[in-house]
C-alpha positions as CSV (number, residue, x, y, z in Angstrom):
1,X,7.9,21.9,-26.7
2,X,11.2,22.9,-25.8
3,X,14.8,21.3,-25.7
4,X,14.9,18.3,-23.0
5,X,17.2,15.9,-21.4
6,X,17.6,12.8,-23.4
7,X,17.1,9.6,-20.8
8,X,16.6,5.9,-21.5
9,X,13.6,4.9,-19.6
10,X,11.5,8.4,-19.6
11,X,10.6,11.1,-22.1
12,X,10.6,14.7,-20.3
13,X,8.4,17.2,-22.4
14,X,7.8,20.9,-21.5
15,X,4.5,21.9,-23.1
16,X,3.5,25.3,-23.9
17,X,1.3,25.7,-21.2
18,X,3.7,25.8,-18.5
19,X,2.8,21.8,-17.9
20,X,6.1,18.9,-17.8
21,X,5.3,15.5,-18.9
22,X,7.0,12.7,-17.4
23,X,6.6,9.8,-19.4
24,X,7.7,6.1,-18.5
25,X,8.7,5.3,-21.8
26,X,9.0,1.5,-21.5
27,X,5.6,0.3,-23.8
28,X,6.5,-3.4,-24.5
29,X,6.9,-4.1,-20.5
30,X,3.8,-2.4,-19.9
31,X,5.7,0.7,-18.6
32,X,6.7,-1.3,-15.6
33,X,9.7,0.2,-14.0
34,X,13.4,-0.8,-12.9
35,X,15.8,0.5,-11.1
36,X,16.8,3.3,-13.7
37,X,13.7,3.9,-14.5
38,X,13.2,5.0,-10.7
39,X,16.6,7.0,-10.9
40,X,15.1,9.1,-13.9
41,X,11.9,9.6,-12.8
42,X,13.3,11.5,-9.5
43,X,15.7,13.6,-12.0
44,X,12.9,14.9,-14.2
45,X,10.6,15.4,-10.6
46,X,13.6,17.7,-9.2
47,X,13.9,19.7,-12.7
48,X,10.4,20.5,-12.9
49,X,10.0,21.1,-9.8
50,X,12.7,23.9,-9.5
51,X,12.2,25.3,-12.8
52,X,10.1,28.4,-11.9
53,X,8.0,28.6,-15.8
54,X,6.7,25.1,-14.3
55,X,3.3,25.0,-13.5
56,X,1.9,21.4,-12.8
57,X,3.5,18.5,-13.4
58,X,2.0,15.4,-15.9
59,X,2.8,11.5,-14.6
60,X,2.0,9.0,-17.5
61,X,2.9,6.3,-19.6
62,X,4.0,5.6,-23.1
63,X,1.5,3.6,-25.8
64,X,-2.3,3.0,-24.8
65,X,-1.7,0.4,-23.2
66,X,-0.5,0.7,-19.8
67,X,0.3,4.1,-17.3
68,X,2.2,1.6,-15.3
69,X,2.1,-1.9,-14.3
70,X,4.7,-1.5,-11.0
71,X,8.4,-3.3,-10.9
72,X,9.8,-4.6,-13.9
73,X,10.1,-8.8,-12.8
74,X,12.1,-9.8,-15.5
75,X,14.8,-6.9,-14.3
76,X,15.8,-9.2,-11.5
77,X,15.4,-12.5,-9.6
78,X,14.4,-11.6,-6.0
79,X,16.3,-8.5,-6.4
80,X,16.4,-5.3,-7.4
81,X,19.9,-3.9,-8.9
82,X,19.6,-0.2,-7.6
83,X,20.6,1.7,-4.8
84,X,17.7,2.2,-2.1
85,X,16.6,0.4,1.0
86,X,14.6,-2.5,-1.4
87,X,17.2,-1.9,-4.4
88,X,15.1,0.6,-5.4
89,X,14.9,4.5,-4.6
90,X,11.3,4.0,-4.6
91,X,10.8,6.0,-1.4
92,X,12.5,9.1,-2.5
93,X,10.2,8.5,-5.5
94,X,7.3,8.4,-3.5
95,X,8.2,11.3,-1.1
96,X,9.2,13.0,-4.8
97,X,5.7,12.9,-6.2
98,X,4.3,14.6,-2.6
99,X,7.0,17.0,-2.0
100,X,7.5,18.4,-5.5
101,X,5.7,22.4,-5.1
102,X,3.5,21.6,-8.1
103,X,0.2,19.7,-8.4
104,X,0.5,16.0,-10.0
105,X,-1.7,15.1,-12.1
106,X,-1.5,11.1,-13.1
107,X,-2.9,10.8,-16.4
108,X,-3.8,7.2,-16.6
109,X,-4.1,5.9,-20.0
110,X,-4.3,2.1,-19.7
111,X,-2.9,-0.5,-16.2
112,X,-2.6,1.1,-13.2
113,X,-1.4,-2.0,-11.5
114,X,0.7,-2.5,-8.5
115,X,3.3,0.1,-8.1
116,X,1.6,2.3,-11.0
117,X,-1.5,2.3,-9.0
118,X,0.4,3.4,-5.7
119,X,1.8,6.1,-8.2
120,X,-1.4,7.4,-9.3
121,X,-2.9,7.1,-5.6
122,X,0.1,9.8,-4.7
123,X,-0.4,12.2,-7.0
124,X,-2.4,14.9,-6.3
125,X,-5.0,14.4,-9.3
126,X,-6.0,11.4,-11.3
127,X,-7.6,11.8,-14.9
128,X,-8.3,8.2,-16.9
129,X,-9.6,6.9,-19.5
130,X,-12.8,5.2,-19.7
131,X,-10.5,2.0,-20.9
132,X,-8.1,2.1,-17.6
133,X,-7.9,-0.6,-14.9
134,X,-6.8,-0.3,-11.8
135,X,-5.5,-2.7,-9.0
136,X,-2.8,-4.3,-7.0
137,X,-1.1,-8.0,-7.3
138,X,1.5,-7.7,-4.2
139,X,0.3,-10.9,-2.6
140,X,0.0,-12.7,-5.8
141,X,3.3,-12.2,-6.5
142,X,5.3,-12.2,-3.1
143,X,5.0,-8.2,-2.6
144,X,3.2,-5.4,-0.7
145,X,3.9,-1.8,-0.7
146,X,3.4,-1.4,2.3
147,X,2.9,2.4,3.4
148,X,1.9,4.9,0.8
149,X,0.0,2.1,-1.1
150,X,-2.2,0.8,1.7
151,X,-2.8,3.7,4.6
152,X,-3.1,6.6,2.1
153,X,-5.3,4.2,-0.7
154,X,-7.7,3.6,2.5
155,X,-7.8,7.8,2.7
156,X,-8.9,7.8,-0.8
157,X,-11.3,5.0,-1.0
158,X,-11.9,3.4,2.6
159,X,-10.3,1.1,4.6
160,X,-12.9,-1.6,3.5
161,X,-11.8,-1.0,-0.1
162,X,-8.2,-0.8,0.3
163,X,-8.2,-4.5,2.2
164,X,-10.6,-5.9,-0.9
165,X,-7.9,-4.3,-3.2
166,X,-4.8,-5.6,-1.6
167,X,-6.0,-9.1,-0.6
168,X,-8.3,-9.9,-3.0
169,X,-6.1,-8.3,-6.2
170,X,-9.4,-7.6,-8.4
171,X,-9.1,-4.7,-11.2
172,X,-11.3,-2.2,-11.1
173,X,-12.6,-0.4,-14.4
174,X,-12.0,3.5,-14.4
175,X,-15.4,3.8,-13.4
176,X,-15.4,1.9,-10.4
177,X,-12.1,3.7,-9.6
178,X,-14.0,7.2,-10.0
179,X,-16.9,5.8,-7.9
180,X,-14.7,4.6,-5.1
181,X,-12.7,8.1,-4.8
182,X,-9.6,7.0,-6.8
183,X,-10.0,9.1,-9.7
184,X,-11.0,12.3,-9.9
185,X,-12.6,12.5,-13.9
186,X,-13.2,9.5,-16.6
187,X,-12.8,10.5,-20.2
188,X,-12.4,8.1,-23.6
189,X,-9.5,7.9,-24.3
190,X,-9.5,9.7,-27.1
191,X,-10.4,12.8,-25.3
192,X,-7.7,12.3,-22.6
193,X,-4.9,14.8,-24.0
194,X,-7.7,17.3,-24.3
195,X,-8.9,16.6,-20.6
196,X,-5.6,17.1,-19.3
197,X,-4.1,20.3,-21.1
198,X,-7.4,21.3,-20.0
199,X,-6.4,20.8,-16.2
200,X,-2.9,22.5,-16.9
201,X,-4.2,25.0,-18.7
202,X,-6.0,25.9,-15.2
203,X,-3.3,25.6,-13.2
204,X,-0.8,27.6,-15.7
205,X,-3.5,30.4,-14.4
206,X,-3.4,30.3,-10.8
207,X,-1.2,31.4,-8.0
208,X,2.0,29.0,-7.7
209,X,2.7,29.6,-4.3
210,X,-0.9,29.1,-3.4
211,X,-1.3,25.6,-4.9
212,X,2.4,25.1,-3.1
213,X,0.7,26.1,0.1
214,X,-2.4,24.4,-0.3
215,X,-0.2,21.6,-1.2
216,X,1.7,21.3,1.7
217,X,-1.5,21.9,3.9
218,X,-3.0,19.1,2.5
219,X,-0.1,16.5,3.0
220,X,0.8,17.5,6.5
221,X,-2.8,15.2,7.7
222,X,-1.2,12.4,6.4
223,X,2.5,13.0,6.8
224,X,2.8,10.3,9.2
225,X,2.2,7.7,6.6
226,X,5.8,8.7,5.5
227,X,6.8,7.4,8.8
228,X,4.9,4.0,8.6
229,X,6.0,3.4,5.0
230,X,10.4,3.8,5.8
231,X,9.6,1.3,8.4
232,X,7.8,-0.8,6.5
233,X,10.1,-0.9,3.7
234,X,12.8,-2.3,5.6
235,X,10.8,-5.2,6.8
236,X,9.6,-5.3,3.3
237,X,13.5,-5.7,2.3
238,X,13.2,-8.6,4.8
239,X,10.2,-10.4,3.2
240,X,12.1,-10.2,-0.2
241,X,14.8,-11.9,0.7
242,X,12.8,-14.8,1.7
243,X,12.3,-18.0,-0.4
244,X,8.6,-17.0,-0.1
245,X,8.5,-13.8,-1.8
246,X,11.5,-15.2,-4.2
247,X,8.6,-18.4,-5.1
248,X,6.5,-15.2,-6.3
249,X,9.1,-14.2,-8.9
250,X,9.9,-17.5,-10.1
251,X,6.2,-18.4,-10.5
252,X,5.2,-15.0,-12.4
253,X,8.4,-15.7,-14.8
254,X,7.4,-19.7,-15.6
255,X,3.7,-18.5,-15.5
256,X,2.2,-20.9,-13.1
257,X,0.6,-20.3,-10.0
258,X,3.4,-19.9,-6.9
259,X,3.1,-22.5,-3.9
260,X,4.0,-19.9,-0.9
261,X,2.6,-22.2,1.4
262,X,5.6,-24.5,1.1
263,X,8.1,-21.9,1.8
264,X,6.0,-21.1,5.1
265,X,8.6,-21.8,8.4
């Protein structure tokens, strides 16, 4: 590994076979993200993805426990603090993880919940281990992610699916996720590393403009999504600022069950 910038929230790693880790380094939250963890995330995507000795690029989360578990609730009440239409630059994130010349691979070593299963959705290839769940909580907690995280999850594992996963907010084991099309290989989880320098060692050998074109081919059937997902963020900026979605913070922080139904005009 080579020298690095030194951030708060993420480690940046370049490994010797032309592969950068990005790593949520936030373990005791369950990798769950704030506002400068978003800012961080986007500076390590734009380094690797204009450093030419980069080959693919490796998404994951400190510990065993978690890749990510999706916006940090204790980080604000109602609010984010960051810049970005929700407080958050999560859709230069988002567009980040697409746009970025390099293939993505999410290497999912524990909760893939909420945001950190829209993460893992976007990136071009998911590897977990056998001891990963997946799933979203967005109306259990006053949220949606609405874009990205719904029309593109019903690409990858029907529309059907995607509903049951956003309304009924189930997990799904690693194995259910590779059945339903949202994960491309299952590995314990002691054999994940292995499984994905395997995957970079691959890419390290093949054309870089190629996978950038093939890339870019891919995205462009479901660029419109990009479209879909601005708009919605702004009505999701909206919602948030509602004493409904605000009764979804409060009741996830006193760890009860929320009463939306009385905030309901």
């Amino acid at each position: 590994m080579t020298d690095a910038p030194v951030f708060e929230d993420i480690l940046y790693e370049k490994r010797d076979n032309r592969a950068a880790w990005i790593i949520i380094n936030r373990p005791k939250l369950y990798n769950a993200f704030r506002a400068q963890t978003m800012e961080e995330l986007i500076k390590a995507f734009q380094m690797a993805g204009y450093d030419k000795a980069i080959s693919s690029i490796v998404l994951t989360g400190a510990g065993d426990k978690a890749f990510c578990t999706g916006g940090d609730q204790s980080a604000h009440e109602g609010q984010y603090d960051g810049r970005g239409i929700v407080g958050l630059p999560i859709d230069e994130f988002q567009s980040i993880i697409r746009d970025v010349p390099k293939p993505v691979i999410a290497r999912v070593n524990g909760f893939a919940i909420g945001g950190g299963n829209v993460f893992a959705t976007l990136c071009d290839l998911t590897i977990a281990a056998d001891s990963a769940k997946f799933g979203q909580v967005g109306p259990k907690v006053g949220s949606v992610d609405a874009g990205w995280g719904t029309a593109l999850l019903a690409r990858h594992i029907g529309d059907k699916r995607a509903r049951e996963m956003w309304f009924l907010n189930e997990q799904y084991t690693a194995q259910q996720a590779y059945e339903m099309g949202l994960v491309n290989k299952v590995v314990p989880l002691a054999e994940l590393d292995a499984a994905v320098k395997a995957w970079t060692d691959i890419l390290a050998e093949r054309s870089p403009t190629a996978l950038a074109l093939a890339k870019r081919s891919f995205n462009a059937d479901s660029e419109n999504i990009r479209g879909i997902s601005l708009a919605m963020l702004s009505t999701v900026k909206l919602f948030y600022e509602t004493e409904e979605s605000k009764e979804g913070v409060r009741a996830f922080m006193s760890k009860r069950k929320p009463d939306f139904h009385a905030f309901v005009k």
